[in-house]
ROVEXKOL-792048 format. One record per residue (C-alpha): residue in three letters; x, y, z; residue number from 0. Coordinates in steps of 0.05 Angstrom, whole numbers, plus 32768, in hexadecimal, padded with zeros to 4 digits. Each point is the difference from the previous one (the first is absolute). Example, Ala and Ser with C-alpha at 12.3 -4.5 7.8 and 13.67 -1.06 7.14 Angstrom:
! residues 2
residu:px:py:pz:num
ala:80F6:7FA6:809C:0
ser:801B:8045:7FF3:1
END
This chain:
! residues 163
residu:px:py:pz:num
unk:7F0D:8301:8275:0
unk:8036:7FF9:7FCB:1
unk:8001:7FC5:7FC1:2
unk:803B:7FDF:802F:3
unk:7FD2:7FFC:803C:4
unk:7FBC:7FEC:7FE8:5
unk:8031:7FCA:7FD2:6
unk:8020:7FE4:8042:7
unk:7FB6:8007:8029:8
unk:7FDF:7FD8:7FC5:9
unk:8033:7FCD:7FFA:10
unk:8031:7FFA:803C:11
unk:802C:7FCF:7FDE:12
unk:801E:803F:7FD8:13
unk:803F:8028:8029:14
unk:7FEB:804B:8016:15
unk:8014:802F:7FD2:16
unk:8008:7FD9:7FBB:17
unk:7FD6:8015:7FCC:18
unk:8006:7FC7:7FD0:19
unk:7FBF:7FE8:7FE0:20
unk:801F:7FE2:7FC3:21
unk:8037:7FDB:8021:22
unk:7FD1:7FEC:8037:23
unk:7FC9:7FF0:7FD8:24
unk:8027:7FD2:7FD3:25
unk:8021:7FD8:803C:26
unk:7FBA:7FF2:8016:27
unk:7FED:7FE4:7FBA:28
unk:803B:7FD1:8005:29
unk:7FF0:7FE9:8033:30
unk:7FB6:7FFA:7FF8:31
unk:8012:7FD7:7FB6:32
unk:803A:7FDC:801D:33
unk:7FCA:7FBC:7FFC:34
unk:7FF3:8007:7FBF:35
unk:8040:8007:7FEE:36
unk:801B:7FC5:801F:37
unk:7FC9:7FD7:7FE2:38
unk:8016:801C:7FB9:39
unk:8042:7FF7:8009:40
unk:7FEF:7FB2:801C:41
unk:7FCE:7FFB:7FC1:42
unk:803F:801D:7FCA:43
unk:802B:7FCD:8026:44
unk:7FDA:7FC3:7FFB:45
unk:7FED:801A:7FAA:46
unk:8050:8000:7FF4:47
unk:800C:7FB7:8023:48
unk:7FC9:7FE7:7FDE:49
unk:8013:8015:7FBD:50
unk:804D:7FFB:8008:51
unk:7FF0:7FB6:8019:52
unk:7FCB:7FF1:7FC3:53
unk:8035:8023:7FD4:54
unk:8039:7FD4:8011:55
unk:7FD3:7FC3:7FFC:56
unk:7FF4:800F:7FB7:57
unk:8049:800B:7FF4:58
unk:8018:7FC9:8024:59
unk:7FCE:7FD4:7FDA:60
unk:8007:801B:7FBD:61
unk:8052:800D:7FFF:62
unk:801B:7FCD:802A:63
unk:7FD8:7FBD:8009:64
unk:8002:7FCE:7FBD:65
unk:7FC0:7FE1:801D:66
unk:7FCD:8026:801E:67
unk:7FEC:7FEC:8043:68
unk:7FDF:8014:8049:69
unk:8019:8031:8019:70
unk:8022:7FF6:8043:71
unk:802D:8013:803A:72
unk:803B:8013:7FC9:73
unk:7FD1:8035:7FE7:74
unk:7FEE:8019:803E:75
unk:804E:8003:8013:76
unk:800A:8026:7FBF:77
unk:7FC8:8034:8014:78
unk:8021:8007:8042:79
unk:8045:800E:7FD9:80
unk:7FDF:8033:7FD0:81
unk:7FDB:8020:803E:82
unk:8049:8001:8026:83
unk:8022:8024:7FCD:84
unk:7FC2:8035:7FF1:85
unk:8004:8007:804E:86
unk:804E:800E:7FF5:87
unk:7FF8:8033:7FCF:88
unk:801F:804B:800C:89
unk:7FC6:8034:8022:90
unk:8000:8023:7FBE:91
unk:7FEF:7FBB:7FDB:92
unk:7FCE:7FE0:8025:93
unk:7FBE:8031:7FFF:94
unk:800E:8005:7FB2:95
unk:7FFE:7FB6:7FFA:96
unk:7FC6:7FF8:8024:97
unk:7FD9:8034:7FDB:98
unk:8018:7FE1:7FC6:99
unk:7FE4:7FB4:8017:100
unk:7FCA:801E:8016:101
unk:7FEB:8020:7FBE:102
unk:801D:7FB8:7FDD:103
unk:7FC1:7FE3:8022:104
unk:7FCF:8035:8000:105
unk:800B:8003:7FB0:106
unk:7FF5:7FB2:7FFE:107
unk:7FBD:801A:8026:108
unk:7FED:8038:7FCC:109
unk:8015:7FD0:7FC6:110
unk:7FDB:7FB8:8012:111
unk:7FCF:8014:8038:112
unk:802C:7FDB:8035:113
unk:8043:8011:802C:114
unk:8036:7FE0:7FE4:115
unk:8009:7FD5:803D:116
unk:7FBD:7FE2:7FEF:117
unk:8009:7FEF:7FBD:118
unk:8010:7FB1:7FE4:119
unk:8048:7FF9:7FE6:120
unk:7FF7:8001:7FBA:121
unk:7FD7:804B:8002:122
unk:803A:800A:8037:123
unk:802E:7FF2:7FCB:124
unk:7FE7:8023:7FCA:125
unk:8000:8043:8032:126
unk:8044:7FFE:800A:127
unk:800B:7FFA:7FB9:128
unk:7FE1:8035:7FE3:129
unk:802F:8028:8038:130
unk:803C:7FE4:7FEE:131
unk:7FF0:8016:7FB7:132
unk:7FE1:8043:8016:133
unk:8021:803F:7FDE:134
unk:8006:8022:8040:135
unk:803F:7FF1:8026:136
unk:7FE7:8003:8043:137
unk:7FDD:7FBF:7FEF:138
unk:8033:7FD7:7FE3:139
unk:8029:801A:803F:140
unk:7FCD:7FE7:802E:141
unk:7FFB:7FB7:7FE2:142
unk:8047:7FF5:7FF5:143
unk:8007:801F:804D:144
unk:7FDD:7FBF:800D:145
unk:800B:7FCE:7FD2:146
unk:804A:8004:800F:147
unk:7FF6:7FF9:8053:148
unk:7FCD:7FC6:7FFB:149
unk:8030:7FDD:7FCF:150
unk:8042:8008:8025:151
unk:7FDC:7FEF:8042:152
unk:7FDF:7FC4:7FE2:153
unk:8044:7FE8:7FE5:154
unk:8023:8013:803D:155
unk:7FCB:7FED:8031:156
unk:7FCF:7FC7:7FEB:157
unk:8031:7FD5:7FD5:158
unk:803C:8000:8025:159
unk:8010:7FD6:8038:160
unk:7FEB:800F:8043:161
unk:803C:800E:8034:162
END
């Protein structure tokens, strides 16, 4: 009995004749991970919301409001705008970004013990500062990335008129 036949006999799901243990091998993995991966990919998802939404809270509470107050449905309309427009974002843009977020909160985690999405405003705050002042450009980048969106869709979206 040849490799090709004992390969087919042993799993019948493989065409007579191929001899492809690597490709075959790997397409099985895929597909025995493909679970995990889609829980990953749900858990990455929900860690970018939730710090894209507690980031442009911060912003929109420390750049745009003269008195603080509760936040409300204008906030949540300004997360929905910043989400949008990350959502928008070229296919070469938007897994960058995400690692980048991503790392924004796991460095909040590394630095204070907590994700950044469950830290109070002011230690919020004071995490976005110090990567706003950071000497690495990436950071700044990242910040003003979303300082500029939540302010423009706060202006745009929360104090003006509804049509």
């Amino acid at each position: 009995m040849t490799a090709a036949q004992r390969d087919t006999t042993e799993n019948p799901a493989v065409p007579t004749g191929w001899l492809l243990p690597m490709r075959v091998q790997t397409v099985y993995h895929y597909v025995a991970t493909r679970p995990r991966r889609r829980r990953l990919q749900a858990r990455m998802r929900f860690l970018n919301e939730a710090t894209v939404s507690a980031l442009c809270y911060s912003v929109v509470r420390e750049m745009c409001l003269a008195q603080p107050r509760e936040p409300g449905t204008d906030f949540n309309r300004v997360v929905r705008f910043v989400l949008e427009q990350q959502r928008r974002m070229p296919d070469f843009l938007r897994p960058p970004m995400l690692v980048l977020t991503l790392l924004f909160n796991v460095h909040s985690l590394l630095k204070s013990g907590r994700f950044f999405h469950r830290l109070p405003h002011s230690r919020r705050w004071s995490h976005v500062q110090d990567w706003k002042q950071s000497r690495f450009g990436f950071r700044r980048d990242l910040v003003r990335f979303y300082e500029s969106l939540a302010v423009f869709g706060w202006f745009s979206i929360a104090v003006a008129p509804e049509k």
